[in-house]
PASELO-85961 format. One line per field, with one value per residue: residue number from 1; residue in three letters; y, z, x of N, C-alpha, C in turn. Coordinates in nm, 2 decimals, decimal comma. Example, Ala and Ser with C-alpha at 12.3 -4.5 7.8 and 13.67 -1.06 7.14 Angstrom:
num <- 1	2
residuo <- ALA	SER
nnorth <- -0,57	-0,22
nup <- 0,78	0,71
neast <- 1,32	1,28
canorth <- -0,45	-0,11
caup <- 0,78	0,71
caeast <- 1,23	1,37
cnorth <- -0,33	0,00
cup <- 0,78	0,79
ceast <- 1,32	1,29
REM end
This chain:
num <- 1	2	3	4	5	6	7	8	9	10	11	12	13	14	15	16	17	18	19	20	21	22	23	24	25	26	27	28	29	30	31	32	33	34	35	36	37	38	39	40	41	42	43	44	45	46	47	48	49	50	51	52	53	54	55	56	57	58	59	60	61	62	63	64	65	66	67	68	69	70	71	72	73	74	75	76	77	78	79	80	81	82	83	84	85	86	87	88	89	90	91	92	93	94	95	96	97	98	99	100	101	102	103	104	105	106	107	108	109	110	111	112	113	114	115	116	117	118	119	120	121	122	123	124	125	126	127	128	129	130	131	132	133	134	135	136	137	138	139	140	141	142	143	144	145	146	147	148	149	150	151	152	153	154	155	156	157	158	159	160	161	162	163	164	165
residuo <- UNK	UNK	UNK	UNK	UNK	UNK	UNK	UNK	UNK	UNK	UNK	UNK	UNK	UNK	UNK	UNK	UNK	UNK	UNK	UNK	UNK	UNK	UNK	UNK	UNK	UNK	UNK	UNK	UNK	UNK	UNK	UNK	UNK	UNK	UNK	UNK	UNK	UNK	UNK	UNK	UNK	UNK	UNK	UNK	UNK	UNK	UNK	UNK	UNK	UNK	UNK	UNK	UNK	UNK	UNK	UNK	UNK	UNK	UNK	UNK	UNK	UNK	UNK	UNK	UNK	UNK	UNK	UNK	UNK	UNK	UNK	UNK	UNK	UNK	UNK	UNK	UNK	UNK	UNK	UNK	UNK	UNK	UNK	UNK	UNK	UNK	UNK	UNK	UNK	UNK	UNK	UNK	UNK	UNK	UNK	UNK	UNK	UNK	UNK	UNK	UNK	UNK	UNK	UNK	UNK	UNK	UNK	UNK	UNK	UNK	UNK	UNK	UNK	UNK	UNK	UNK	UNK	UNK	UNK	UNK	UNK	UNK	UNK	UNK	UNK	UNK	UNK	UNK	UNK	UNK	UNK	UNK	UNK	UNK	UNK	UNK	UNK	UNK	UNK	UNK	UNK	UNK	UNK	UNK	UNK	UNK	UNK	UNK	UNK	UNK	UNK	UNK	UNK	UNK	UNK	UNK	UNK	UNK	UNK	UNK	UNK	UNK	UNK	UNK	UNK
nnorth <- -2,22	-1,95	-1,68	-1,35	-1,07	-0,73	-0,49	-0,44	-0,50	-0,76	-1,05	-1,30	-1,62	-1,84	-2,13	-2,34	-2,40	-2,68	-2,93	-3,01	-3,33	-3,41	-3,46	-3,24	-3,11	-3,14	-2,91	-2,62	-2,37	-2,09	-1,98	-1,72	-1,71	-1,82	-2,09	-2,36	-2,50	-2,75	-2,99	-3,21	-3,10	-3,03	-3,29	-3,42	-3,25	-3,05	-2,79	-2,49	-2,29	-1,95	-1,78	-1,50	-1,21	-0,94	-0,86	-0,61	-0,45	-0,38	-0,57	-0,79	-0,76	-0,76	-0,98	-1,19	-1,13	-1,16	-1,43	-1,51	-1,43	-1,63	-1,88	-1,95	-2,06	-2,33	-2,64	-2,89	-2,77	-2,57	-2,23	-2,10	-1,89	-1,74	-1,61	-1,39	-1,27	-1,09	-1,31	-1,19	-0,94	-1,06	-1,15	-0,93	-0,75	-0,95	-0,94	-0,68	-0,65	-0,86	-1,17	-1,44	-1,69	-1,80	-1,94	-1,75	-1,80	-1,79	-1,78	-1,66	-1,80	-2,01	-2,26	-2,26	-2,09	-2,14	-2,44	-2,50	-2,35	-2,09	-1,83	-1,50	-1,45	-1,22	-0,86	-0,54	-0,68	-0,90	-1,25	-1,24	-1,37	-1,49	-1,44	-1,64	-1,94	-2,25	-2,51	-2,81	-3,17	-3,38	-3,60	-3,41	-3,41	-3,20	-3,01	-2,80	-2,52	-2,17	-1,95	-1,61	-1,43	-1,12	-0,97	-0,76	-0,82	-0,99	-1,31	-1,55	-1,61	-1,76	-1,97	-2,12	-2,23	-2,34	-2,55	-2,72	-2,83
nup <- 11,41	11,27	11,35	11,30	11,18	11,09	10,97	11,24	11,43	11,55	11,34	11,27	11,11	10,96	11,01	10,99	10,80	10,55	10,70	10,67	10,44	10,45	10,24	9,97	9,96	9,77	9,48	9,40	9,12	8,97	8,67	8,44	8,25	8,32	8,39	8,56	8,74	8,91	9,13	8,93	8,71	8,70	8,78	8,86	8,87	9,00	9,23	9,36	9,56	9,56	9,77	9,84	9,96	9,76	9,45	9,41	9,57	9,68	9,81	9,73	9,46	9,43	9,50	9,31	9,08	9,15	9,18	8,94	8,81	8,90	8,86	8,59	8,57	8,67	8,66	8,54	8,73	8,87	8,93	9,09	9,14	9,40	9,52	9,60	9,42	9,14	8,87	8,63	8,71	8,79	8,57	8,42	8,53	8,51	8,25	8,21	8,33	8,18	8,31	8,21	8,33	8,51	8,69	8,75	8,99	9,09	9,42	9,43	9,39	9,55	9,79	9,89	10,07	10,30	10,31	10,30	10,51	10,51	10,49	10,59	10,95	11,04	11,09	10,86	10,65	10,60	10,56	10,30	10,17	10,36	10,37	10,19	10,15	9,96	9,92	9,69	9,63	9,32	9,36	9,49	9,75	10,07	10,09	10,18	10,37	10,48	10,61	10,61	10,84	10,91	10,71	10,53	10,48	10,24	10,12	10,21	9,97	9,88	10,08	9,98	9,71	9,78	9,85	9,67	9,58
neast <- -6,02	-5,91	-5,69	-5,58	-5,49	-5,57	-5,44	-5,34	-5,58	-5,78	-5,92	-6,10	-6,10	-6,30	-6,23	-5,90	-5,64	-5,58	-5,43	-5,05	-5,01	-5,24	-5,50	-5,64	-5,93	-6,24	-6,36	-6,54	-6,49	-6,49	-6,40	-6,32	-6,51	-6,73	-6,73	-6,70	-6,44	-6,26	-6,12	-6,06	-5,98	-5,76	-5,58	-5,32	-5,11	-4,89	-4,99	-5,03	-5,22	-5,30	-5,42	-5,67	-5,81	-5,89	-5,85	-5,83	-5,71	-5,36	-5,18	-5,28	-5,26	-5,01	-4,89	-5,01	-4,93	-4,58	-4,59	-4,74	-4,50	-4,31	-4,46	-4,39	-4,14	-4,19	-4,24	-4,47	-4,66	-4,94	-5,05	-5,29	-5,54	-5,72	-6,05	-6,30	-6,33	-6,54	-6,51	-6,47	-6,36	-6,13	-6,01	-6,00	-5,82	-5,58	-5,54	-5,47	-5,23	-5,08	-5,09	-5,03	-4,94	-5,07	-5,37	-5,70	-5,94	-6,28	-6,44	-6,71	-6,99	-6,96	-6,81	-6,55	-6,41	-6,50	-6,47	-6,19	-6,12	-6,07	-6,24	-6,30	-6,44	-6,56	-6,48	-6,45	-6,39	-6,55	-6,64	-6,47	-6,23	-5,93	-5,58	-5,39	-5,16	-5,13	-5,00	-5,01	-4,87	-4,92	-5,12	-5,31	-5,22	-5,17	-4,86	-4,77	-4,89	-4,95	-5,11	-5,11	-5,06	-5,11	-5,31	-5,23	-4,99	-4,78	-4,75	-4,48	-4,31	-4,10	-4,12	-4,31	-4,26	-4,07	-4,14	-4,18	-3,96
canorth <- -2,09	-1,88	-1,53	-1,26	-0,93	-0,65	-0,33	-0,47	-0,53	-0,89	-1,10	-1,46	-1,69	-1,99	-2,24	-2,38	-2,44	-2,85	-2,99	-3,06	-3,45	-3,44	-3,40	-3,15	-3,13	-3,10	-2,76	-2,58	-2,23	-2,03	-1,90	-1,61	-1,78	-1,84	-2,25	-2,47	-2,58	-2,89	-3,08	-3,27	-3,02	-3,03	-3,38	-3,51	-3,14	-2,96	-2,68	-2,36	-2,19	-1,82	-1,69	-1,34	-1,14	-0,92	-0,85	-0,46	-0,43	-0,36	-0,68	-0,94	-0,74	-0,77	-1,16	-1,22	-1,07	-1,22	-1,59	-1,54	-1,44	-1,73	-1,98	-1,98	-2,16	-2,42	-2,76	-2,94	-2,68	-2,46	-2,13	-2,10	-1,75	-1,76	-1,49	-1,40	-1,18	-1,19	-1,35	-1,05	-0,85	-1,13	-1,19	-0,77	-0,75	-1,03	-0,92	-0,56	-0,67	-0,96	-1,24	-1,56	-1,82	-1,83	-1,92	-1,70	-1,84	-1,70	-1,84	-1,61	-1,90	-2,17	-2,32	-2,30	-2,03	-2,26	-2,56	-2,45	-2,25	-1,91	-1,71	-1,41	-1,41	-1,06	-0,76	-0,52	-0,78	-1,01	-1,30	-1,26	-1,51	-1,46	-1,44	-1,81	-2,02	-2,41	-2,62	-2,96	-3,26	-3,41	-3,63	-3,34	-3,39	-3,09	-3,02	-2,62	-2,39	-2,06	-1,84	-1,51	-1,35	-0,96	-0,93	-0,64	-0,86	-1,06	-1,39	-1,62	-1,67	-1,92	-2,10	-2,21	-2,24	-2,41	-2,71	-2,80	-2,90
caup <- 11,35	11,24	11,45	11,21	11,18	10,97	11,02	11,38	11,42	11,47	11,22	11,25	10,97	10,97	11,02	10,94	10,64	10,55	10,76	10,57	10,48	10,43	10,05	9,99	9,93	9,61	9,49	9,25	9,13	8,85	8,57	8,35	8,09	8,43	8,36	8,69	8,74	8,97	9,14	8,81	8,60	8,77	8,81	8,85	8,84	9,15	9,27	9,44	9,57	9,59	9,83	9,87	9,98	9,65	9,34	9,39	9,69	9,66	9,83	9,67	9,30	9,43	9,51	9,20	9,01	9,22	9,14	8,81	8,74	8,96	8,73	8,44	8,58	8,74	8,55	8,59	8,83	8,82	9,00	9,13	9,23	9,48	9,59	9,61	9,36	9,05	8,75	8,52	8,74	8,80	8,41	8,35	8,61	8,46	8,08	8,18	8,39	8,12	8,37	8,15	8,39	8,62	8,64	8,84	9,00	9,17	9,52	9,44	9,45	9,60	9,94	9,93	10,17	10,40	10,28	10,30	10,64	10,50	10,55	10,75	10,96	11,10	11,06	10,77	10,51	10,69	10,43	10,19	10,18	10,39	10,28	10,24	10,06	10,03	9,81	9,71	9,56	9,17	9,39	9,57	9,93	10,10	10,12	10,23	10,45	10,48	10,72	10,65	11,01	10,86	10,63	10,46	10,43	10,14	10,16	10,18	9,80	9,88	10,15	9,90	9,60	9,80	9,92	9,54	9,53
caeast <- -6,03	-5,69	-5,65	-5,49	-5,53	-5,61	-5,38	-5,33	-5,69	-5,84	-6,00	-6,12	-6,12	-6,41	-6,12	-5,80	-5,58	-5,58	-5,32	-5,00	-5,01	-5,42	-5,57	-5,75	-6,11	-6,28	-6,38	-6,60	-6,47	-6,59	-6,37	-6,35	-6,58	-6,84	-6,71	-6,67	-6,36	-6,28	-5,98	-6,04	-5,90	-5,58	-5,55	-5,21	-5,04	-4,90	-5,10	-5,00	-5,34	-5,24	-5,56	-5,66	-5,92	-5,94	-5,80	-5,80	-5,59	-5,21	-5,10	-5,30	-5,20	-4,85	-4,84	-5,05	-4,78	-4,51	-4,64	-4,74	-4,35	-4,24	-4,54	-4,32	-4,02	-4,24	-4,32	-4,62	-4,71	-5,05	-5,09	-5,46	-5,55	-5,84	-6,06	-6,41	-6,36	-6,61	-6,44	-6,49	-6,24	-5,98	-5,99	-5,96	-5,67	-5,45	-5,54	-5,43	-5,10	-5,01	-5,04	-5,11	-4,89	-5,16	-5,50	-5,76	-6,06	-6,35	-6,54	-6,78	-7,08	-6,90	-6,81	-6,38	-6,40	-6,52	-6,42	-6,05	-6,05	-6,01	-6,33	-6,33	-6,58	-6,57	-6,39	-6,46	-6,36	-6,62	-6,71	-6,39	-6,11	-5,81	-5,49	-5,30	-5,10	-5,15	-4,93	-5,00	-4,82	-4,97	-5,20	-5,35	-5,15	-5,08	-4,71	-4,72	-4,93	-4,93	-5,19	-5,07	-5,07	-5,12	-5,34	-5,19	-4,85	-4,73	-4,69	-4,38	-4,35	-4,02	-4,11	-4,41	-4,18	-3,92	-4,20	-4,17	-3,89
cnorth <- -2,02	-1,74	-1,48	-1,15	-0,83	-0,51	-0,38	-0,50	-0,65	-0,94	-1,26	-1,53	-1,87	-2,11	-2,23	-2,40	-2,59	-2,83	-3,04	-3,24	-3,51	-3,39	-3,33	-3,17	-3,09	-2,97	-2,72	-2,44	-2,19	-1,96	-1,81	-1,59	-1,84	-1,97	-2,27	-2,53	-2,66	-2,95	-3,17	-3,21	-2,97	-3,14	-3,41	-3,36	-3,07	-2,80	-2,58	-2,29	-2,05	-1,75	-1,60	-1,30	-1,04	-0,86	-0,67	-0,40	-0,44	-0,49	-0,78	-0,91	-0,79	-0,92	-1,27	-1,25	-1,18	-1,40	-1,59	-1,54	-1,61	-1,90	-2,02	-2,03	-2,27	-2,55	-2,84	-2,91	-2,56	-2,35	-2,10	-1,93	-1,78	-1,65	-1,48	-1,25	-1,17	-1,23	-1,24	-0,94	-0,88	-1,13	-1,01	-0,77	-0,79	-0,99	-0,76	-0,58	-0,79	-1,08	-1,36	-1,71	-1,87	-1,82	-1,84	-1,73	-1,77	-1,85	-1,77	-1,69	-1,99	-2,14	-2,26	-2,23	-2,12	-2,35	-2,58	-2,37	-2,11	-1,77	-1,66	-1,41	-1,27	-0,98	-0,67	-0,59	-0,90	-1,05	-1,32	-1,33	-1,43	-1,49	-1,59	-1,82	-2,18	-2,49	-2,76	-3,01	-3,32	-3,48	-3,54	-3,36	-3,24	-3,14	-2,88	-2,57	-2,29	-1,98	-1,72	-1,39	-1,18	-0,99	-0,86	-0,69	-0,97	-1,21	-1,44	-1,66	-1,79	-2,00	-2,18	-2,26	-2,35	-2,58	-2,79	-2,84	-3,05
cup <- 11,37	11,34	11,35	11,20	11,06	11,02	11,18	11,46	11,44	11,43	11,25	11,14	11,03	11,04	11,01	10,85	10,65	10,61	10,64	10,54	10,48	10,26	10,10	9,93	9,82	9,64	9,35	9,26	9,01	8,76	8,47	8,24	8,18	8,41	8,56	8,65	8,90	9,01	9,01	8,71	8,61	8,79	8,74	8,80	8,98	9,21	9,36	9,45	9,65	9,63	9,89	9,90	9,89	9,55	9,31	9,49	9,60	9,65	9,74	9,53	9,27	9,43	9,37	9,09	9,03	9,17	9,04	8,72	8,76	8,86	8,62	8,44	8,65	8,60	8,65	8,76	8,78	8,93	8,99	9,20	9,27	9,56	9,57	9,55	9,24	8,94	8,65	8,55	8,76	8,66	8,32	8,44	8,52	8,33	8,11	8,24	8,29	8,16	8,30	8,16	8,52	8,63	8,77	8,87	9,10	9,27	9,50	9,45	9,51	9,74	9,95	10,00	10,31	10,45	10,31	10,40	10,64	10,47	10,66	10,77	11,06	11,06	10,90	10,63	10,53	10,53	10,29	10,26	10,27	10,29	10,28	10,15	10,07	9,87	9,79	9,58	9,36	9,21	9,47	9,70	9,94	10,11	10,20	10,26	10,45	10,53	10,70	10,80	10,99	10,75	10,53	10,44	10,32	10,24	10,12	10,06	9,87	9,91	10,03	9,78	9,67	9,85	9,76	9,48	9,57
ceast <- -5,89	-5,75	-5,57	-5,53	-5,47	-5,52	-5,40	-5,46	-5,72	-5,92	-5,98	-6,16	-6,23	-6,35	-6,02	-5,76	-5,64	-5,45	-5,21	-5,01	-5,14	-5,40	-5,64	-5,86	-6,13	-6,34	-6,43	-6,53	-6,51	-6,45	-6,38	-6,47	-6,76	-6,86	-6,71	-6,56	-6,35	-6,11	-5,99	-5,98	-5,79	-5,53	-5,39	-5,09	-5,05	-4,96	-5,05	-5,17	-5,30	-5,37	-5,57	-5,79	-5,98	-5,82	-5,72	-5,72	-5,48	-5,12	-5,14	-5,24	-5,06	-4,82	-4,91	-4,94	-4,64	-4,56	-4,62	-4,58	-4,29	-4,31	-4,40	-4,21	-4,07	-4,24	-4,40	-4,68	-4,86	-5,05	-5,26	-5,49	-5,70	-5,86	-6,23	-6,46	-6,45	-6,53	-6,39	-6,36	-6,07	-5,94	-5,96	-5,87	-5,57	-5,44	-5,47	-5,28	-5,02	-4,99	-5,09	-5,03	-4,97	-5,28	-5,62	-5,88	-6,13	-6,45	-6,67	-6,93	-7,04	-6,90	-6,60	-6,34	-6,42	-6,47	-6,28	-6,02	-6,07	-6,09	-6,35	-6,45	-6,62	-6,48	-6,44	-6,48	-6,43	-6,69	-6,60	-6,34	-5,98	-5,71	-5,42	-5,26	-5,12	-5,13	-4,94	-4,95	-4,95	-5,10	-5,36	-5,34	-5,10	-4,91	-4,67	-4,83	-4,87	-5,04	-5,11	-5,10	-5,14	-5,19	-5,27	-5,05	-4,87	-4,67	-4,55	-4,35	-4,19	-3,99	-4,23	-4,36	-4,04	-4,00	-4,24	-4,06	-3,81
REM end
């Protein structure tokens, strides 16, 4: 379990990231369109999972943003936004901000809170996703962690942008 805190507050998350040097686990998430998507529909494309606790906050709006700029110089790279937000609001966010270099999925039925370490299990925000980053190679190997320590901080965008290269 991660230790992090909320406005200096702490917050425990279910688990751990994946270890760098492990694959990651398969995963259902839901898209705008209420589809299932799948480590299959990424296959053989490097992955940034940009994970947030929600869509309507400052910070996650800000790293969303921040990514989706940084998307568009990547190749065969996907930005994954992860949140356990419902689809409807990730898909009205990014249509009102312009963001269409990154794709936004929802945990909102699924396990990848779990499955992935990064459900809080206490604290106000008990049940949403912490904040992370977790970059993997074309095969789906991790290559980059990231546990944001603070909630309410922005993550590393170049340590995660710099484990692609």
């Amino acid at each position: 379990m991660a230790d992090i805190t909320l406005h200096d507050s702490p917050v425990h998350t279910v688990g751990n990231l994946p270890e760098v040097g492990s694959t990651i686990k398969n995963f259902k998430l839901i898209n705008s369109q209420l589809k299932e998507k799948t480590n299959e529909d990424y296959a053989s494309t490097r992955k940034i999972f940009n994970i947030f606790p929600s869509i309507d906050t400052a910070v996650c709006a800000a790293a969303a943003r921040k990514f989706n700029e940084k998307a568009a110089e990547l190749e065969n790279t996907v930005v994954i936004n992860v949140s356990k937000d419902l689809p409807f609001a990730l898909s009205r966010f990014c249509a009102a901000e312009g963001l269409d270099n990154v794709e936004s999925l929802s945990d909102f039925r699924g396990s990848f809170g779990d499955d992935y370490g990064v459900k809080m299990e206490d604290s106000p925000m008990q049940g949403l996703l912490s904040r992370a980053v977790i970059v993997t190679d074309e095969a789906g190997k991790v290559i980059y962690t990231e546990q944001v320590p603070e909630i309410a901080q922005e993550p590393n965008y170049e340590a995660a942008l710099n484990a692609l290269k």
